[in-house]
N, C-alpha and C positions, 0 to 999 in steps of 0.2 A: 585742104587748108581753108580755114575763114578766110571770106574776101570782106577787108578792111576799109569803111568809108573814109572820107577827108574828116569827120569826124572822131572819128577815132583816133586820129592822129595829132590833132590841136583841136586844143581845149577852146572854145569862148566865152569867156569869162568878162567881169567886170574893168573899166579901165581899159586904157591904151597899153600898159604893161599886169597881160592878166596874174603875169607869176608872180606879183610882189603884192596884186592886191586879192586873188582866190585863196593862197595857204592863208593867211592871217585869218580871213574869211569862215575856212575850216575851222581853224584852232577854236577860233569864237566860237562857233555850233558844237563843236566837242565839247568845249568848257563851259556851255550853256545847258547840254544836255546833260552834264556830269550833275547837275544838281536838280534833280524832277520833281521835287516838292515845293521847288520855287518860284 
């Protein structure tokens, strides 16, 4: 079995609550990359 860093485990991310502000974060680079001509 893979041995697991503390990084693997939690994320650090932006913000003192990184879960409310890294998904929106995603979404935005998703929805940014949805359009490559622009």
């Amino acid at each position: 079995m893979e041995q697991l860093s503390i990084f693997d485990i939690f994320k650090i991310g932006v913000g003192r609550s990184s879960s409310h502000t890294l998904e929106p974060w995603k979404a935005a680079l998703l929805f940014r990359d949805s359009f490559p001509n622009s």
